[in-house]
C-alpha positions as CSV (number, residue, x, y, z in Angstrom):
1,X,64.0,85.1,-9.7
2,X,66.1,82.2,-9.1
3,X,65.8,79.7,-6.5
4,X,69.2,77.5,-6.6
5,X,69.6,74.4,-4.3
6,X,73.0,75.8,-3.4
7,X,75.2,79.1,-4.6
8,X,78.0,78.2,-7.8
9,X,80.4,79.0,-5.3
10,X,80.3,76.3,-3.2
11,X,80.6,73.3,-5.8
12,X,83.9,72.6,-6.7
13,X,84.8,70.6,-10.0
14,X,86.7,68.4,-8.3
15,X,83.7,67.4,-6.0
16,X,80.6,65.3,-6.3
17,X,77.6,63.9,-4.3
18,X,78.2,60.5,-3.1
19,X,75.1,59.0,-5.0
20,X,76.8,60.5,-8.6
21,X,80.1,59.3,-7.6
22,X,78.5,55.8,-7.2
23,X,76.5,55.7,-10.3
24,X,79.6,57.5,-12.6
25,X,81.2,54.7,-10.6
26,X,78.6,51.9,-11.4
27,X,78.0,52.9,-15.1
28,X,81.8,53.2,-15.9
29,X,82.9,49.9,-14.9
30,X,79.6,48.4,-16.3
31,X,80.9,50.1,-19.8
32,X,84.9,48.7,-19.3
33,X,83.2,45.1,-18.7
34,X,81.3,44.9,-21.7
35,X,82.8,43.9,-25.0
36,X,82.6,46.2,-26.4
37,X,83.5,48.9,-24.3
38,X,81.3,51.6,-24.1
39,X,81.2,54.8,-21.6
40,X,78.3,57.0,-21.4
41,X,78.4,60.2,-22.8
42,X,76.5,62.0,-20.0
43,X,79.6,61.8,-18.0
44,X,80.9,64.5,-20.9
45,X,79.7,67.3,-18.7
46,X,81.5,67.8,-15.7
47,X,82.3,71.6,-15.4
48,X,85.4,71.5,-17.6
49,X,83.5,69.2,-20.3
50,X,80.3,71.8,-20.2
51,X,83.6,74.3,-20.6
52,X,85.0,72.6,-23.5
53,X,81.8,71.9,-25.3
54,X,81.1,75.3,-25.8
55,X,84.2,76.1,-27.2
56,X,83.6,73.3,-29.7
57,X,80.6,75.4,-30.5
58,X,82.6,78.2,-31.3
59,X,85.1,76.1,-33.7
60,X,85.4,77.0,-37.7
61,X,84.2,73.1,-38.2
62,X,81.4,72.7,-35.9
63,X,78.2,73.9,-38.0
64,X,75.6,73.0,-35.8
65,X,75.6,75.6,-32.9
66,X,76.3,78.4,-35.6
67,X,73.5,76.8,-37.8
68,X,71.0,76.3,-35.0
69,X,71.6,79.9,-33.6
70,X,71.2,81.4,-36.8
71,X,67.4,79.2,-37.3
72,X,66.7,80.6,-34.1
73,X,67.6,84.0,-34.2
74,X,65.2,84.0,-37.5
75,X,62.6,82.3,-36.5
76,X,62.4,83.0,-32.8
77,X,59.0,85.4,-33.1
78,X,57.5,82.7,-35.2
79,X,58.4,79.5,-32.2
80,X,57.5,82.2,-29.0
81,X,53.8,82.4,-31.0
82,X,53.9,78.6,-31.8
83,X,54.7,77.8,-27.8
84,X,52.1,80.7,-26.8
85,X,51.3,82.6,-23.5
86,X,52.3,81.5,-20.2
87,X,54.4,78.7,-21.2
88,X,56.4,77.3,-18.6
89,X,59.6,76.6,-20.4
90,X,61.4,73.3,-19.8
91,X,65.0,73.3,-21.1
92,X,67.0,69.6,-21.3
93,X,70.5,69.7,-21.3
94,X,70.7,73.6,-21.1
95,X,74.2,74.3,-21.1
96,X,75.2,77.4,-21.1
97,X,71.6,78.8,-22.3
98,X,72.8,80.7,-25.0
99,X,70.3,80.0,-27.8
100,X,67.8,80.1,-25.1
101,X,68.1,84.2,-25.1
102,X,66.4,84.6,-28.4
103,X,63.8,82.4,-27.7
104,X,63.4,84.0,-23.8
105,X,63.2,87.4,-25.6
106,X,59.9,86.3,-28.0
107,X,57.8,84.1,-25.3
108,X,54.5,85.8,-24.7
109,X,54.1,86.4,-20.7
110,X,56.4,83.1,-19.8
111,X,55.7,81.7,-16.6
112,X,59.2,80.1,-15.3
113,X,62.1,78.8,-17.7
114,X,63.4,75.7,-15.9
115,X,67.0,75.1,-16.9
116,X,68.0,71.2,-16.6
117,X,71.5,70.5,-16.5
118,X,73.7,67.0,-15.1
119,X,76.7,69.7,-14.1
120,X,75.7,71.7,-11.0
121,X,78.2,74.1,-11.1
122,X,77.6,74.7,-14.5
123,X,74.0,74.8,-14.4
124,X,74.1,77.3,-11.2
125,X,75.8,80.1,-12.9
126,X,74.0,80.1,-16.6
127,X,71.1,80.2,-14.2
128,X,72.5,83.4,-12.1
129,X,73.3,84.7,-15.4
130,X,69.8,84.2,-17.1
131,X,68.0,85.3,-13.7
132,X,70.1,88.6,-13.8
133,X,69.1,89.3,-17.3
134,X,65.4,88.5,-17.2
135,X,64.6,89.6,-13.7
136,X,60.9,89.6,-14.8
137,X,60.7,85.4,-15.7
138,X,61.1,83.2,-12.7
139,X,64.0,81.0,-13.0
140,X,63.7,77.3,-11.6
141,X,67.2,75.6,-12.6
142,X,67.3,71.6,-12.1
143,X,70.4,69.8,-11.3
144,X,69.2,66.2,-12.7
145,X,69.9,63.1,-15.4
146,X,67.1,64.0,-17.7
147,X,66.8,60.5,-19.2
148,X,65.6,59.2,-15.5
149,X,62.5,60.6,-14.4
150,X,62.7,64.0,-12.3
151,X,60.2,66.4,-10.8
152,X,59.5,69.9,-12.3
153,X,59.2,72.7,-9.6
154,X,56.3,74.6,-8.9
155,X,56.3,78.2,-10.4
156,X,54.6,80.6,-8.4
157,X,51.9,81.1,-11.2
158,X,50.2,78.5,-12.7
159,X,51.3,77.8,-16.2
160,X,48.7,77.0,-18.8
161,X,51.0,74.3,-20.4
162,X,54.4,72.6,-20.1
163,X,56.7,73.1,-23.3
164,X,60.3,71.3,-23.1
165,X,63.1,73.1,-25.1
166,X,65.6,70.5,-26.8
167,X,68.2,72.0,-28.7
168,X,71.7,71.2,-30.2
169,X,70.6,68.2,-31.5
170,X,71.3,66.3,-28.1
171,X,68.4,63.5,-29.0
172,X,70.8,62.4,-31.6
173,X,73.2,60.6,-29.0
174,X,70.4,58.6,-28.8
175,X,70.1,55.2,-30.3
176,X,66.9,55.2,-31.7
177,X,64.6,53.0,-30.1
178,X,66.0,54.9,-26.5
179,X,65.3,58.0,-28.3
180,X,61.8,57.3,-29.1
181,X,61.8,56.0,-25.0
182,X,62.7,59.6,-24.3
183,X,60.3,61.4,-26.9
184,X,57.6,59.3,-25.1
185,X,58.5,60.5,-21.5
186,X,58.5,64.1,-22.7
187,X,55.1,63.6,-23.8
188,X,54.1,62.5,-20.2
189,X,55.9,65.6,-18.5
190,X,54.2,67.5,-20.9
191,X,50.6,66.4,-20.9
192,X,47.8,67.2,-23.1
193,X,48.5,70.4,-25.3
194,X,52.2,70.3,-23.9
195,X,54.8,71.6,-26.6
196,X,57.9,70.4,-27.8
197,X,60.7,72.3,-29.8
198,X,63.4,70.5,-30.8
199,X,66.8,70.8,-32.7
200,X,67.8,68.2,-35.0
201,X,70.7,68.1,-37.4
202,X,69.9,66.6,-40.9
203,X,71.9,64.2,-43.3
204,X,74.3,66.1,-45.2
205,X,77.7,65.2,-46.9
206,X,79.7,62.7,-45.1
207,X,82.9,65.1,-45.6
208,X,80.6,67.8,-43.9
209,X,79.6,65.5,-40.8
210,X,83.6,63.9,-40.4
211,X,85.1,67.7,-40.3
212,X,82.4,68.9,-37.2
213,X,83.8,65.6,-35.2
214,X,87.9,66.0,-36.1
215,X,87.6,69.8,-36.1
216,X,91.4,71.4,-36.8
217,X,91.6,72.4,-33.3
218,X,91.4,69.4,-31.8
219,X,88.7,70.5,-29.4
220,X,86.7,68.4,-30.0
221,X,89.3,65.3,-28.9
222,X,90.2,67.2,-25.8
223,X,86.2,66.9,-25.0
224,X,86.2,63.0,-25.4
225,X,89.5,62.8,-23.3
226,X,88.4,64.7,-20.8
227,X,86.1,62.2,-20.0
228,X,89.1,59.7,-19.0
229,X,90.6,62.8,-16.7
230,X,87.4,62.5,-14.7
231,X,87.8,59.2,-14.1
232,X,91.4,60.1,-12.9
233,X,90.1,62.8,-10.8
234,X,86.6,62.0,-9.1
235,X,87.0,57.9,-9.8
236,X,90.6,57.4,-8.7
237,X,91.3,55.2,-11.7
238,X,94.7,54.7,-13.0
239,X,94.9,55.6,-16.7
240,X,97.4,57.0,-18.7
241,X,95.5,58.9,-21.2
242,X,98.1,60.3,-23.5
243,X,97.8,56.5,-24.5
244,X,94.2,57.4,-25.7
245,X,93.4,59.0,-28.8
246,X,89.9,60.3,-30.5
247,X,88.0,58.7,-33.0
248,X,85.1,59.5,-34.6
249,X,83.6,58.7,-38.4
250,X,80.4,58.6,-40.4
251,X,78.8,55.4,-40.7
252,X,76.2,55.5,-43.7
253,X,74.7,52.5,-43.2
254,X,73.6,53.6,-39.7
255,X,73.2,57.3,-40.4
256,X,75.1,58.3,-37.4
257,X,78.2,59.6,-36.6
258,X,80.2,57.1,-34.0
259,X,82.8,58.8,-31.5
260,X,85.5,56.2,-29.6
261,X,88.6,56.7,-27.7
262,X,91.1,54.3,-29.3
263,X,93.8,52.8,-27.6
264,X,97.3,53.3,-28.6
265,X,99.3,50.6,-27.0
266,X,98.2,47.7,-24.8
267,X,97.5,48.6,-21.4
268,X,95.7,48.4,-18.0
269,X,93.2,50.6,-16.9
270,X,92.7,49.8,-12.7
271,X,89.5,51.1,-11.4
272,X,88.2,50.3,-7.9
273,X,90.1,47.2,-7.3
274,X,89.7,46.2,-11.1
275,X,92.4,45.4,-13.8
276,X,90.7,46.5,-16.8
277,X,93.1,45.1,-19.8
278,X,92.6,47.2,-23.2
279,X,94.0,45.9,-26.5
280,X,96.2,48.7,-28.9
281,X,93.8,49.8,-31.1
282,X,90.7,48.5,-29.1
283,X,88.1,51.3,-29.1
284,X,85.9,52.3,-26.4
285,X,82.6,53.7,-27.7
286,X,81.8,57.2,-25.7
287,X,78.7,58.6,-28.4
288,X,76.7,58.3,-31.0
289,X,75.0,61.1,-33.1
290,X,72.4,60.0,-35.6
291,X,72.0,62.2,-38.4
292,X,67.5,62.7,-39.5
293,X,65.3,63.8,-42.4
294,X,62.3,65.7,-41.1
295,X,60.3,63.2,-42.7
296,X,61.7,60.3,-40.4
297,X,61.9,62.0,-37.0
298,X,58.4,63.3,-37.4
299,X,57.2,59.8,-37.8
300,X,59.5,58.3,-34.9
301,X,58.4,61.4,-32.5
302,X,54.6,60.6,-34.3
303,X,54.5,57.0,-32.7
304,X,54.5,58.1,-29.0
305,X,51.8,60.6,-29.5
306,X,53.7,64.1,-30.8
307,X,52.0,66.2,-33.6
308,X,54.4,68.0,-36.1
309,X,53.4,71.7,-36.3
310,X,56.0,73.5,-37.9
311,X,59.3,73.0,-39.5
312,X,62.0,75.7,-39.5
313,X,65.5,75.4,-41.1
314,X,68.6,77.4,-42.6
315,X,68.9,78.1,-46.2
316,X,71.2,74.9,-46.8
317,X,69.0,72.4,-44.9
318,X,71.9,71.5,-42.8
319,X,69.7,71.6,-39.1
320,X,66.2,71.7,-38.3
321,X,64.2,73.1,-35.2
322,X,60.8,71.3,-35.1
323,X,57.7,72.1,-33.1
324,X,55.3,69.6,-31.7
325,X,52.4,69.2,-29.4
326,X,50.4,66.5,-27.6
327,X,46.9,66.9,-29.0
């Protein structure tokens, strides 16, 4: 069963609420003021970004999805035990809720799998198409920013714990002390004997990391230039963005991988009444993603109450999925 604020069919990509507008608005111009600039990387998933990420998921380059998907699909029985019976299952940043299926498909009488997405439209029809196939799990999709607090709905059964899904590695945008913010907050959605389940992707050789962020395709830098069309498109800014190029590198010292858009020539971006001068070869920052050892994000996710459980990963130690609870 799905119950959706509103049917795919009536958001539009080019659309958006007047509250998002305003904060896409607020946070964009905030970003171009600073020195240096920076623009979030939540504003990646407008419909065509959500679009585009997945095909970087399916590029020759991009290990992690394949990775990931192949951890899950081995140790999906073992996690559905791990998380045990009536879960209700709590998915951040759920995409296209592919992995999801194996793990959907070895939960032990799930209450309600509760999609979260930012992208409505995209959220809406993964959701149709996850209600369709499980017809038997209640399906609770929520359009919402989940590093700002939100409500979870109420299933029609009681659950006998919380457990939040977090794959792909997303807590990796984070820098670390906001991602040990967000660990924290999952705790408190959770509550006592919640679960956590979590993708990470390991430290690995630098030539590894560089060729998943430049992949051949160039997917990858459509993705990160996308984000300057929506500005175009739902902000009304002027911005030539064939003067933008991708960039994106390893930094060792950080353990983290740093994605920009680089500027080409000297220009003028003009956003809601603002002239917005940026330098050739001035970057603008648009994400991070730090790189773990299991030892070191089960002590940072330790500090804020979690309790590794159990560890799985592929033969090559390339990714990890990693299963905690509050205690």
């Amino acid at each position: 069963m799905i119950l959706p604020n509103s049917s795919p069919k009536q958001t539009q990509q080019h659309t958006m609420p007047q509250h998002t507008r305003d904060h896409f608005l607020d946070d964009t111009l905030t970003g171009l003021l600073r020195s240096p600039k920076h623009l979030p990387c939540k504003y990646f998933y407008d419909q065509r970004g959500s679009q585009l990420f997945d095909a970087i998921c399916q590029t020759d380059d991009y290990y992690l999805t394949r990775t990931e998907t192949q951890v899950m699909q081995q140790y999906a029985a073992e996690m559905g035990n791990c998380l045990g019976e009536r879960v209700m299952l709590v998915e951040f940043g759920s995409g296209s809720s592919i992995k999801t299926r194996d793990l959907l498909d070895h939960l032990h009488d799930p209450v309600a799998y509760v999609p979260v997405d930012i992208s409505h439209a995209h959220l809406m029809e993964s959701a149709t198409d996850i209600a369709i196939d499980y017809p038997e799990i209640e399906i609770l999709p929520v359009c919402a920013d989940f590093t700002q607090p939100f409500s979870l709905p109420t299933a029609k059964r009681k659950p006998s714990h919380n457990a939040v899904y977090f794959p792909g590695s997303t807590i990796g945008n984070f820098q670390v002390d906001a991602a040990q913010r967000l660990l924290g907050s999952i705790g408190k959605m959770c509550g006592r004997q919640g679960g956590l389940l979590i993708g990470i992707d390991l430290q690995k050789d630098r030539d590894v990391l560089e060729r998943a962020y430049n992949d051949d395709e160039g997917v990858t830098a459509e993705f990160n230039l996308n984000l300057l069309h929506r500005m175009r498109r739902e902000l009304d800014a002027a911005i030539d963005v064939s003067a933008f190029e991708h960039h994106a590198f390893y930094n060792d010292r950080q353990g983290r991988i740093e994605i920009y858009l680089r500027s080409r020539v000297d220009q003028t971006i003009r956003l809601d009444g603002h002239q917005l001068p940026v330098r050739a070869g001035e970057l603008i920052h648009t994400e991070y993603s730090h790189k773990y050892t299991v030892d070191g994000f089960a002590e940072l996710a330790g500090e804020v109450g979690w309790t590794l459980r159990e560890v799985w990963t592929d033969p090559d130690s390339y990714f990890a999925v990693m299963h905690f609870v509050i205690l």
